[in-house]
DSSP file (Angstrom, degrees, kcal/mol; ACC not computed):
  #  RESIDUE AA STRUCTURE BP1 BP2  ACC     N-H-->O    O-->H-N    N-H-->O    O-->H-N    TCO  KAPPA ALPHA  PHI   PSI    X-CA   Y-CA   Z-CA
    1    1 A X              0   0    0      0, 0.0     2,-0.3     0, 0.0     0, 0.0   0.000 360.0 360.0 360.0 120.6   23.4 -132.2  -18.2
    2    2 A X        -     0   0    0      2,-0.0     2,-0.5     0, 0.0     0, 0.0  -0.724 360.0-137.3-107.5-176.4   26.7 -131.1  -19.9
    3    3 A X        -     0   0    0     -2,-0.3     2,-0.5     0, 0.0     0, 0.0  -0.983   5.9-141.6-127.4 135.1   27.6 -130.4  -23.3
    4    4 A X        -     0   0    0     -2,-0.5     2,-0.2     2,-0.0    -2,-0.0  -0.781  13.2-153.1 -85.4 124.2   30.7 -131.4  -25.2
    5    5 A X        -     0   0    0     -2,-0.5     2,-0.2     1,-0.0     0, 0.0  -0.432  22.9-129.6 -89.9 160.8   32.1 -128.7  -27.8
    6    6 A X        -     0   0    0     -2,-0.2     3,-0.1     0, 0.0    -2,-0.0  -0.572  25.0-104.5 -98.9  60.9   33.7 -130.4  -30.1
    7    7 A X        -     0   0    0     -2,-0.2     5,-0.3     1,-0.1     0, 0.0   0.626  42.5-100.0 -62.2 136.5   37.5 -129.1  -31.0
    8    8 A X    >>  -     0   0    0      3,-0.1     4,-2.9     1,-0.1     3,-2.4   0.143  31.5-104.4 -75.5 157.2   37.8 -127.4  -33.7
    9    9 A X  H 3> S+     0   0    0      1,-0.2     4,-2.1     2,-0.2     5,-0.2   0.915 119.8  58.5 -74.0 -16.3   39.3 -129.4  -37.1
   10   10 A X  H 3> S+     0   0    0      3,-0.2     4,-1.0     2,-0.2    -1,-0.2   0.880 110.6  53.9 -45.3 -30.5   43.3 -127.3  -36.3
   11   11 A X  H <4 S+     0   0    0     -3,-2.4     3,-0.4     2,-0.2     4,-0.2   0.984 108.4  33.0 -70.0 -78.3   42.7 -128.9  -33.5
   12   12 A X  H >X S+     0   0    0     -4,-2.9     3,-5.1    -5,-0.3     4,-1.2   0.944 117.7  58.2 -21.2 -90.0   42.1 -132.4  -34.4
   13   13 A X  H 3X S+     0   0    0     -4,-2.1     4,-1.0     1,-0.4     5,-0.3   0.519 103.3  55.4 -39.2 -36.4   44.6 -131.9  -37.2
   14   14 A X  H 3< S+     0   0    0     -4,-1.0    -1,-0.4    -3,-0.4    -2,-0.2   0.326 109.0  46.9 -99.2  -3.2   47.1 -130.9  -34.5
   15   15 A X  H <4 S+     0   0    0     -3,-5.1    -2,-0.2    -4,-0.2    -1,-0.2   0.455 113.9  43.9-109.7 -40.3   46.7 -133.9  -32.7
   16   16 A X  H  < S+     0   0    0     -4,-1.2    -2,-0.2    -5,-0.1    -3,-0.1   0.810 133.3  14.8 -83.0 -19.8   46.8 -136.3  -35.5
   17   17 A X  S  < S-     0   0    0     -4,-1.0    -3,-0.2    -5,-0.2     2,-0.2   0.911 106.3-120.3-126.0 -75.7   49.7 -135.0  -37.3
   18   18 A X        -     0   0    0     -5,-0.3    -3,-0.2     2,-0.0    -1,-0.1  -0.624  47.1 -36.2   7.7-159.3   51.3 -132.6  -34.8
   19   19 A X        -     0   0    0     -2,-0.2     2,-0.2    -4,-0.1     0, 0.0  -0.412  62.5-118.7 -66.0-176.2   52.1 -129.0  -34.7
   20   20 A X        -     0   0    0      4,-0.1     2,-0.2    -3,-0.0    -1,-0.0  -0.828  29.5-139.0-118.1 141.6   53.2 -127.5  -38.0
   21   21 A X    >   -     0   0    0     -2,-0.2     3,-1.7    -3,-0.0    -1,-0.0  -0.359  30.0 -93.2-114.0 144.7   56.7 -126.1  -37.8
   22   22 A X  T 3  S+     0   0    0      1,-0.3    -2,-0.0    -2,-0.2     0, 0.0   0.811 127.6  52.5 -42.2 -53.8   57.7 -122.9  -39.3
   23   23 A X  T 3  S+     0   0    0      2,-0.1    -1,-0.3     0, 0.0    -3,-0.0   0.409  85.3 131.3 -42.9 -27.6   58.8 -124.5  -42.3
   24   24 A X    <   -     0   0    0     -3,-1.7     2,-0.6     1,-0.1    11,-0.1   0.308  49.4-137.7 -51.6 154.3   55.3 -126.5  -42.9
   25   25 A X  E     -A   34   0A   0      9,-0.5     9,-4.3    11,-0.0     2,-0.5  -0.954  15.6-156.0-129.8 114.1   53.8 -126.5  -45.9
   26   26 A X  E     -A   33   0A   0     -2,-0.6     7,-0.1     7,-0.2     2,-0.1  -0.828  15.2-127.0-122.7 135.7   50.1 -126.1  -46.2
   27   27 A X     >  -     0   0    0      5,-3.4     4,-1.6    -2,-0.5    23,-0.1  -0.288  11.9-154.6 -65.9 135.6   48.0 -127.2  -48.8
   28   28 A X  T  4 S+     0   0    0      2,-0.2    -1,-0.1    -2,-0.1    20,-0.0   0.272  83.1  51.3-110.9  39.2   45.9 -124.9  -50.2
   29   29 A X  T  4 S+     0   0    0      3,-0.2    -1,-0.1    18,-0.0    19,-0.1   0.758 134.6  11.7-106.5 -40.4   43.2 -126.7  -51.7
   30   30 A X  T  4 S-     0   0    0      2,-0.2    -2,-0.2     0, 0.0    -4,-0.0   0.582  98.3-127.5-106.7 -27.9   42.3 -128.7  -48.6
   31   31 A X     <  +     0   0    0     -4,-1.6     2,-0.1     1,-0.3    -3,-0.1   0.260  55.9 139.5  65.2   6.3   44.6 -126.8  -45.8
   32   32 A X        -     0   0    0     -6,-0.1    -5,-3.4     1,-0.1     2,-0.3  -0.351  66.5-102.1-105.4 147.1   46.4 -129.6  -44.4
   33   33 A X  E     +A   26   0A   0     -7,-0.1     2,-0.2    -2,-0.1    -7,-0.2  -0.431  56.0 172.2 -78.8 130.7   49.8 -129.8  -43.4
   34   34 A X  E     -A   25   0A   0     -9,-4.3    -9,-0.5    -2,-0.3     3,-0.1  -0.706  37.8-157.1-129.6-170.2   51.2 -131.8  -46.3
   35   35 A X  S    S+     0   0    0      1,-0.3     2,-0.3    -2,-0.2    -1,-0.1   0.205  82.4  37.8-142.0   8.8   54.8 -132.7  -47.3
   36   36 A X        -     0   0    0    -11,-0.1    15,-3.4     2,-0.0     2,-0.3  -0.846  68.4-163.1-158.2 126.6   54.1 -133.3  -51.6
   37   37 A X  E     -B   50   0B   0     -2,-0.3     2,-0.7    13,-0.2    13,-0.3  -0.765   8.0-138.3-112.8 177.4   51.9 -131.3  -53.7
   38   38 A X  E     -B   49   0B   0     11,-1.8    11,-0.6    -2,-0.3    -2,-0.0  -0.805  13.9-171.1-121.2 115.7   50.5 -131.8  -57.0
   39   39 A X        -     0   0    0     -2,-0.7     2,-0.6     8,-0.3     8,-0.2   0.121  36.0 -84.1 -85.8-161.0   49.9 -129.4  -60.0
   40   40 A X        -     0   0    0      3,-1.1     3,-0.3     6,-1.1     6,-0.2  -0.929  18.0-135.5 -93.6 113.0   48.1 -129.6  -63.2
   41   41 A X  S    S+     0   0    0     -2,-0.6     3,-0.2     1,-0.2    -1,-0.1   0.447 109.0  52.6 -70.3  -1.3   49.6 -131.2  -66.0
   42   42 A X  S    S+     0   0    0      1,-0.2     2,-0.6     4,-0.1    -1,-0.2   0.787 117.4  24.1 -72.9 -66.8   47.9 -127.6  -67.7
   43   43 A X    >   -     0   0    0     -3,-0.3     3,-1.2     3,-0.1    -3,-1.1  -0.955  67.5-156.6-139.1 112.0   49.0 -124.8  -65.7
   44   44 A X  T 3  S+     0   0    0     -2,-0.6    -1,-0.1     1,-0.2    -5,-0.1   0.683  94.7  57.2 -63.0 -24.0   52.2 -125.8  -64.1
   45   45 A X  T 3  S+     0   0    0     -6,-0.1     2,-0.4    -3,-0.1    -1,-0.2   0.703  84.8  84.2 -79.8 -18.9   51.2 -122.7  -61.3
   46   46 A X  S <  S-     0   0    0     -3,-1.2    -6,-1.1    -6,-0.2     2,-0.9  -0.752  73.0-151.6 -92.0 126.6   47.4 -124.2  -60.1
   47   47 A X        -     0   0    0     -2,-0.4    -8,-0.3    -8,-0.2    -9,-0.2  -0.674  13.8-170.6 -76.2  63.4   48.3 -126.7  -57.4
   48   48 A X        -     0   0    0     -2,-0.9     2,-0.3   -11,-0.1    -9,-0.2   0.390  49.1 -10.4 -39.1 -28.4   45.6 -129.3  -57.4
   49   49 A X  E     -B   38   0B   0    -11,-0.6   -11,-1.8     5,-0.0     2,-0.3  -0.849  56.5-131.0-164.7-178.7   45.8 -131.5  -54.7
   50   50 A X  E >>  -B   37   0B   0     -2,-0.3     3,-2.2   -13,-0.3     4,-1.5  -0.906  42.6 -88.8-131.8 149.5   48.0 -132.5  -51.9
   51   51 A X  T 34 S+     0   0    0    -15,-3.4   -14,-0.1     1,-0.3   -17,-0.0   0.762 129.2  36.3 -37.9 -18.2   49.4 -135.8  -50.4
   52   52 A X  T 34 S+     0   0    0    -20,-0.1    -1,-0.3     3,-0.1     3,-0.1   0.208 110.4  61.4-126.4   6.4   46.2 -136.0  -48.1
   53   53 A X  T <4 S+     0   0    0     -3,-2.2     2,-0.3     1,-0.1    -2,-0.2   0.789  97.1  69.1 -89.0 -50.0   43.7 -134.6  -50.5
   54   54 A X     <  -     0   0    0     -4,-1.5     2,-0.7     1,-0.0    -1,-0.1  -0.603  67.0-152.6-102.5 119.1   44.2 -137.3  -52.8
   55   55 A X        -     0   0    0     -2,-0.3     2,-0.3    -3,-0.1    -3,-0.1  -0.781  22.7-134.4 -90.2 116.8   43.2 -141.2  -52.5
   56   56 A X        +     0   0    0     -2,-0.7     2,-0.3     2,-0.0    -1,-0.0  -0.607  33.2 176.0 -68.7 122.0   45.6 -143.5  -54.5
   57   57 A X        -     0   0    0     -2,-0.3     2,-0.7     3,-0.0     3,-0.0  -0.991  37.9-105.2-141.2 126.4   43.2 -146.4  -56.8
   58   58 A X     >  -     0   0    0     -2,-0.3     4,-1.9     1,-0.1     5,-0.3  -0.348  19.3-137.6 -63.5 119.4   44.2 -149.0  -59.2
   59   59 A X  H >> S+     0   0    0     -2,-0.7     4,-1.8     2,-0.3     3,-1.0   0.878 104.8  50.6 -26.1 -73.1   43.3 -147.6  -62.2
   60   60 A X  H >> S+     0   0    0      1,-0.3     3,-1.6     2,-0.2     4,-1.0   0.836 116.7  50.6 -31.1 -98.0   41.7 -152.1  -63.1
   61   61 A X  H 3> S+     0   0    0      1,-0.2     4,-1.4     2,-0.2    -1,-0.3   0.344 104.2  51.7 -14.5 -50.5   40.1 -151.6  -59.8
   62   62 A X  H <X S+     0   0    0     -4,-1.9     4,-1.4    -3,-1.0    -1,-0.2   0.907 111.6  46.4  -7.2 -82.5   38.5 -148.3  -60.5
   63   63 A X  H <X S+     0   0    0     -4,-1.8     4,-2.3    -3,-1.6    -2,-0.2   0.667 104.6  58.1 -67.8 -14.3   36.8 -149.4  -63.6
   64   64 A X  H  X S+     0   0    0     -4,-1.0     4,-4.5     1,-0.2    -1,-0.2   0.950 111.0  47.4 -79.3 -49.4   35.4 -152.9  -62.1
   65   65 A X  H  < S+     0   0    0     -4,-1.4     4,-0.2     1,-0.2    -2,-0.2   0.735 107.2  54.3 -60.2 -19.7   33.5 -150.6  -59.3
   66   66 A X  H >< S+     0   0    0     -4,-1.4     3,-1.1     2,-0.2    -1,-0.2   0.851 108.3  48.0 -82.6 -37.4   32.2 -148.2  -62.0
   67   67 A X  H 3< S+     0   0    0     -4,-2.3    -2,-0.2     1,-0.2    -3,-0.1   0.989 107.7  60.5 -66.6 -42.0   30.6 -151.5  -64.0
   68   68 A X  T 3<        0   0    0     -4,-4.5    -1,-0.2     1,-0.3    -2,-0.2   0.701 360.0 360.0 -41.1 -21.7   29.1 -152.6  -60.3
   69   69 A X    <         0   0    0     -3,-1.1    -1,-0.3    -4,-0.2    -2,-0.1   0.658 360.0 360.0 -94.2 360.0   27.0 -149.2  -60.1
C-alpha cells in the first residue's frame, strides 16, 4: 500500500501560474500571485480583493438566481 501526500497549495499555485518573480505582487487577502488589486471605495488603504479572489457576474443575472432560491 502507498500513500500520496498531496503538494502543498504554493505548490499547486506554482504549477498553475508559475513561479512568482521578484517583482510579483501577492495578494493579501487570498495570497495569490495577482497582477490588479482592488480597494474599498471607504478606505482607499484596505485592499479587498484581487484579480483571482473575485468572480465577475452580471449584475440581471445575479438577481434572477437570487429569485430561484
Amino acid at each position: 500500500m502507498t500513500y500520496q501526500v498531496p503538494d502543498a497549495p504554493w505548490i499547486r499555485e506554482a504549477e498553475r501560474d508559475g513561479y512568482p518573480t521578484a517583482d510579483a505582487v501577492v495578494c493579501p487577502v487570498c495570497g495569490a500571485n495577482c497582477e490588479t488589486v482592488y480597494w474599498s471605495h471607504t478606505n482607499w488603504k484596505e485592499i479587498i480583493a484581487c484579480n483571482k479572489c473575485l468572480r465577475e457576474q452580471d449584475a440581471y443575472e445575479w438577481i434572477e438566481e437570487q429569485k430561484g432560491d
